[in-house]
C-alpha positions in Angstrom: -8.1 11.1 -23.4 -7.3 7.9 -21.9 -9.9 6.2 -19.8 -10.6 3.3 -17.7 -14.0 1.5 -19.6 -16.4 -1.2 -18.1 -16.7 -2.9 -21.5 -19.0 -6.2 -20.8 -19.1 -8.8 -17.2 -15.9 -9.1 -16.1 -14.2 -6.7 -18.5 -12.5 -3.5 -17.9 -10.2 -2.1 -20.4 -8.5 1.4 -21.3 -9.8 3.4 -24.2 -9.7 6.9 -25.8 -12.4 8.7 -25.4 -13.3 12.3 -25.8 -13.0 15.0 -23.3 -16.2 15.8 -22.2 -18.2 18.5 -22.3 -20.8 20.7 -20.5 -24.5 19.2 -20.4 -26.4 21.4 -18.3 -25.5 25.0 -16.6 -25.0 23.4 -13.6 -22.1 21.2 -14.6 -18.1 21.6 -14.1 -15.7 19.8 -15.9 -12.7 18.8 -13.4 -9.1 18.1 -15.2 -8.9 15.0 -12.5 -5.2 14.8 -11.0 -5.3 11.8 -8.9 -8.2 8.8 -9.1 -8.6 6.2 -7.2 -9.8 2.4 -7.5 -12.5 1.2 -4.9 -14.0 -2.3 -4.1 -17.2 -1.1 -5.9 -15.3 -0.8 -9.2 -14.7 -4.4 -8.3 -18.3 -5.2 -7.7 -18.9 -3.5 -11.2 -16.9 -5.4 -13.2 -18.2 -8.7 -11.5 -21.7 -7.8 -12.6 -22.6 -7.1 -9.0 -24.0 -3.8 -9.5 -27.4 -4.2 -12.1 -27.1 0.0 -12.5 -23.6 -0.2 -13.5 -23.8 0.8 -17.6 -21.8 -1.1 -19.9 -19.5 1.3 -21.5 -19.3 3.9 -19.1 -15.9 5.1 -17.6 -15.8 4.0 -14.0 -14.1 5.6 -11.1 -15.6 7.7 -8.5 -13.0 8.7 -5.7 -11.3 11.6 -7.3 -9.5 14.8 -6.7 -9.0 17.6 -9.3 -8.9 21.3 -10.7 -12.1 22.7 -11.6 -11.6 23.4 -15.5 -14.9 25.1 -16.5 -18.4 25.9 -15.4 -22.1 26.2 -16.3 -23.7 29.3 -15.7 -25.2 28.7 -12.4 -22.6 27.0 -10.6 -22.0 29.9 -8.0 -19.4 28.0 -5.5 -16.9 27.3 -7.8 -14.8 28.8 -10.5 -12.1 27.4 -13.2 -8.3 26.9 -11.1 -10.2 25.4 -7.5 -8.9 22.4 -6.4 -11.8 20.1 -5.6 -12.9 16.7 -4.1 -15.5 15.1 -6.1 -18.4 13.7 -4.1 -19.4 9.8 -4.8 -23.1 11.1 -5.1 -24.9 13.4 -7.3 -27.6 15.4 -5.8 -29.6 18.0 -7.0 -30.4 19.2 -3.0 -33.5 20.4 -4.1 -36.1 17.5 -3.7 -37.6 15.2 -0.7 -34.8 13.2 0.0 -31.6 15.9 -0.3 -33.6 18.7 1.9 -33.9 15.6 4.7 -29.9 15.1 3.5 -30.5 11.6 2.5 -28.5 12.6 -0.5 -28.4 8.7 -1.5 -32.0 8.8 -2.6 -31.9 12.2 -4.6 -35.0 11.6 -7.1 -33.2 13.2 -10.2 -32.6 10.3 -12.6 -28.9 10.5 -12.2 -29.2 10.8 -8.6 -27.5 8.4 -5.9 -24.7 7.2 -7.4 -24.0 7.9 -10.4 -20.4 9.1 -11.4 -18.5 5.4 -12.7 -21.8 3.5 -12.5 -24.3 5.6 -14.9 -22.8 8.5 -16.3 -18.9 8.9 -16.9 -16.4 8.7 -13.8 -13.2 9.7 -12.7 -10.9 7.1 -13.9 -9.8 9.8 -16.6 -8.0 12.9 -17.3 -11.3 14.9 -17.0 -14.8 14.2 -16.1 -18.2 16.0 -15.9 -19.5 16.9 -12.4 -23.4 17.4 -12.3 -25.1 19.3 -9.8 -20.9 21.0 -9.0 -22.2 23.4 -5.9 -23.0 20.1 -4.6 -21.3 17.5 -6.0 -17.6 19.5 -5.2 -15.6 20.5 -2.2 -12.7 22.8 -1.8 -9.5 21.2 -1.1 -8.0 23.7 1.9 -4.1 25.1 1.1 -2.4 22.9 3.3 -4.0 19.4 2.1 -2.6 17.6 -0.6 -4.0 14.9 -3.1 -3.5 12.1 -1.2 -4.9 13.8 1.7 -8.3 14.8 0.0 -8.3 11.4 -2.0 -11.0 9.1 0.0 -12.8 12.3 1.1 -15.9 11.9 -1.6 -16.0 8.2 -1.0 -14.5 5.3 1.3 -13.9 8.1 4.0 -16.9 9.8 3.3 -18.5 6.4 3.8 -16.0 6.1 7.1 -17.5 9.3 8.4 -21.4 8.5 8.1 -20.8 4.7 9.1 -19.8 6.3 12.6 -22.2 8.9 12.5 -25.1 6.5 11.9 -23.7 4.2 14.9 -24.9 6.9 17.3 -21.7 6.4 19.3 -20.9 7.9 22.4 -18.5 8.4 24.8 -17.2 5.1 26.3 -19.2 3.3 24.3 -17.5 -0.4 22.6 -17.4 -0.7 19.3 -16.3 -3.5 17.2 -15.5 -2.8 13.3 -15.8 -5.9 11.1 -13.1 -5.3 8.6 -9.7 -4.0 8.4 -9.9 -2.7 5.0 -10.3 0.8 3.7 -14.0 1.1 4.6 -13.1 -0.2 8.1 -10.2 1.8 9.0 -11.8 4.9 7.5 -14.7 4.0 10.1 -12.3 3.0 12.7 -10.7 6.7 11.7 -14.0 8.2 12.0 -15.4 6.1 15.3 -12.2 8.1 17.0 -13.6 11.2 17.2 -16.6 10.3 19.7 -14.5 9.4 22.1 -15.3 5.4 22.3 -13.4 3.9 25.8 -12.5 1.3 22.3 -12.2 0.3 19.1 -12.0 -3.3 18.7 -11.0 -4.3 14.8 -11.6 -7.5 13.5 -10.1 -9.4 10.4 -8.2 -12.3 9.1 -6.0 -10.7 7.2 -2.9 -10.3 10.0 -0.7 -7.5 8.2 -3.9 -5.4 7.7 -4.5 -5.9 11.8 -0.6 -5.4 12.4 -0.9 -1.9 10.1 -3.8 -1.1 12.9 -2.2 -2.3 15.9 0.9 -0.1 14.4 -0.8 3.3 13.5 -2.8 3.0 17.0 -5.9 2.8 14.5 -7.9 0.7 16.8 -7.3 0.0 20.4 -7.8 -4.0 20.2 -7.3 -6.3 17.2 -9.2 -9.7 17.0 -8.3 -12.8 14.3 -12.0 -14.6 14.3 -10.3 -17.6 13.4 -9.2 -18.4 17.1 -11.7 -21.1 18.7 -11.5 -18.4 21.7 -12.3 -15.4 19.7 -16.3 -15.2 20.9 -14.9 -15.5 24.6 -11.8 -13.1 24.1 -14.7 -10.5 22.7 -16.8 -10.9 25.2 -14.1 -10.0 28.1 -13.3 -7.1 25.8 -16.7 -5.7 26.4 -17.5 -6.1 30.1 -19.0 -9.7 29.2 -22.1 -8.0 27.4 -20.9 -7.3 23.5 -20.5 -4.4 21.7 -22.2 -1.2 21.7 -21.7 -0.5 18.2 -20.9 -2.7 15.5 -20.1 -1.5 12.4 -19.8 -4.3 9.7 -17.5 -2.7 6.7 -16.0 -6.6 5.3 -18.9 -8.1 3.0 -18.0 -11.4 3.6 -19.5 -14.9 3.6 -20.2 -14.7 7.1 -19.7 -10.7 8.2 -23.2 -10.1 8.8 -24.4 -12.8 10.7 -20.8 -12.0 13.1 -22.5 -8.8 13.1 -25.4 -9.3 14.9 -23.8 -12.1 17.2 -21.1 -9.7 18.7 -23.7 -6.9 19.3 -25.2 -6.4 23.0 -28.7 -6.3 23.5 -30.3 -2.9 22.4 -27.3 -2.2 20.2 -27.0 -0.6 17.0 -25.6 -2.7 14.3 -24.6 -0.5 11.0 -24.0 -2.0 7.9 -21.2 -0.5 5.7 -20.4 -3.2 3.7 -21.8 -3.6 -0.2 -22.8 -7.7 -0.3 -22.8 -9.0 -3.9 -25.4 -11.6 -2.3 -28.3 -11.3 -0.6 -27.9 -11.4 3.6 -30.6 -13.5 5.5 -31.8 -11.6 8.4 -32.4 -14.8 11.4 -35.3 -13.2 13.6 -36.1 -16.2 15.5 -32.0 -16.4 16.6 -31.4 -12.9 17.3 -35.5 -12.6 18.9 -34.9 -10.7 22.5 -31.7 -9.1 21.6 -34.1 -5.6 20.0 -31.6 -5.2 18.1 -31.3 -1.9 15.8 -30.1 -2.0 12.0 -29.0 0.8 9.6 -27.9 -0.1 6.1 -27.7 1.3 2.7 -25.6 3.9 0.3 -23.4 6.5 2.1 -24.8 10.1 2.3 -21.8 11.9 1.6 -23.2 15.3 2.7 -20.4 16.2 5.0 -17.1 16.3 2.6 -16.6 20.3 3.8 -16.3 19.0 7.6 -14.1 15.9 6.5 -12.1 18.2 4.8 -12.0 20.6 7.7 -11.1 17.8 9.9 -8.3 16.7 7.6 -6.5 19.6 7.4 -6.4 20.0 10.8 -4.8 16.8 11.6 -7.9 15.1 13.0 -8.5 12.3 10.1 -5.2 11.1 7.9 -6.0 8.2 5.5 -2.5 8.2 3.7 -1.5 5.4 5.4 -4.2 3.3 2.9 -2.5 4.0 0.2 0.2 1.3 -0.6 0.6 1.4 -4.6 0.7 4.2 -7.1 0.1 4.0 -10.9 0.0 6.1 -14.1 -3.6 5.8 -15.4 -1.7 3.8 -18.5 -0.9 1.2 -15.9 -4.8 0.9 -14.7 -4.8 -2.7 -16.0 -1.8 -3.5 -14.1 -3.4 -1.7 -10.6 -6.4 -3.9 -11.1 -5.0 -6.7 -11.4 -3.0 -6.1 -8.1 -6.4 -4.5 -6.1 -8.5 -7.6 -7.6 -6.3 -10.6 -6.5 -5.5 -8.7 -3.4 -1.4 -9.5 -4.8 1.5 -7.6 -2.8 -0.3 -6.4 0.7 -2.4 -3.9 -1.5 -4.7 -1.6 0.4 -5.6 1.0 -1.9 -4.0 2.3 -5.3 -3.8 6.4 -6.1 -3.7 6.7 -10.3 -2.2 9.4 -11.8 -3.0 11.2 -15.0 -0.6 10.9 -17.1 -2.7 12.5 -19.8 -3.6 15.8 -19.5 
């Protein structure tokens, strides 16, 4: 089968490799019908991530048909159409009972699929830990529906849920990307009196403005943009900000547009380290949450999806045949024709 490969630093390239096979009798092997290329793939192929395995086929935002299954996966059988979940999780240790799912202590716990162990950039890939690491995809949702649901909306979903948000509450998203209109998506359903989303990149904010995404779209290049903000949010800040860019500056902006006593949630994945200012930011008791998305709540995504709730379709702005993966990456890395995200398509199956 054809597959996408992280060869070396800086170096992704197609291969054939063979179909895999069941490892353990908790495993399922999904014939993967639509795949997807993230930022983090990005971040691999820049040497950004030091788990990232040479030689192992990335992609980890996936949809598919189950194929076969171990012994003791009880939730799924061969013919189910499935999301595949970013993280592997055996749900049995410290962390996964708590649902910090991240942190699972089996060794290819966290994430692992396109980083560790084989990903999704394929016609078929191993699932480890399937009752977990799967989700039914409901009758009336489609690929492109389910597509984000195991990552960049999964990610969406407990960005917003780790903000605490409540009703009436301001919240400011850094980042008009995937990751921040998935939040933004996400954000929606606690009833926020706003969303205000902030980028540079005008056509991303226009998409926003357009879909009715966010209530309030901000360009921080403006020499009034601090000012404009702080009308926006009864002269105090936000309640919420949820930083989902990773820029140069993103975190420090962060902090700065955040009200005193408000939760600042860190979505974004930095490929340098971010200096935290505690003499500047002393008296604002500011509270931080950061690190990998727990994606334990792909069966209510999904629930929400098909009933019209959550609709990331509109991300998706280019469609390849995995034999065009070079091509796709090219376009997602140098950011060329307006490209938000890229659906691949097996063309080997």
């Amino acid at each position: 089968m054809k597959a996408v490969v992280y060869r070396s630093k800086g170096c992704f390239a197609i291969e054939e490799r063979p179909i895999p096979q069941l490892l353990d009798e908790r495993d399922a092997i999904v014939k993967v019908t639509c795949a997807s290329i993230c930022s983090s793939d990005i971040h691999i192929k820049h040497g950004a991530v030091p788990k990232a395995v040479e030689g192992v086929i990335v992609g980890h935002e996936m949809v598919g048909i189950v194929q076969e299954t171990g012994q003791n996966v009880k939730k799924f059988r061969p013919g189910d159409r499935v999301t595949v979940n970013v993280e592997t999780f055996c749900g049995e240790c410290f962390y996964c009972k708590k649902g910090f799912v991240n942190n699972c202590q089996d060794k290819n716990g966290g994430w692992a699929l396109g980083c560790r162990i084989d990903g999704g950039q394929a016609a078929y890939v191993r699932v480890p830990y399937a009752d977990n690491g799967l989700n039914h995809i409901p009758d009336n949702v489609d690929d492109e529906q389910a597509l984000f649901t195991g990552d960049i909306l999964a990610t969406g979903y407990w960005g917003a849920k780790i903000g605490d948000i409540k009703e009436n509450d301001c919240v400011a998203v850094i980042g008009a990307g995937p990751a921040g209109i998935s939040t933004m998506l996400c954000a929606r359903l606690y009833g926020p009196e706003k969303i205000i989303a902030i980028d540079t990149n005008e056509k991303r904010l226009a998409l926003i403005k357009d879909k009715g995404i966010a209530n309030t779209v901000l360009c921080p290049g403006s020499k009034d943009f601090y000012q404009t903000f702080l009308s926006l949010t009864h002269g105090r800040g936000a309640d919420v900000v949820i930083e989902a860019a990773g820029g140069e500056d993103t975190f420090q902006m962060a902090w700065q547009l955040a009200r005193p006593n408000a939760c600042v949630c860190i979505v974004a994945l930095y490929e340098k380290p971010q200096l935290l200012p505690l003499p500047d930011m002393y008296g604002k008791n500011l509270t931080f949450k950061t690190g990998g998305v727990d994606a334990s709540d792909c069966d209510e995504i999904l629930r929400l999806i098909s009933r019209g709730e959550l609709d990331t379709r509109c991300l998706i702005t280019h469609r390849f045949p995995l034999s065009s993966a070079m091509e796709a990456y090219d376009i997602f890395e140098t950011k060329k024709e307006d490209v938000m995200k890229i659906a691949l398509y097996m063309d080997e199956q």
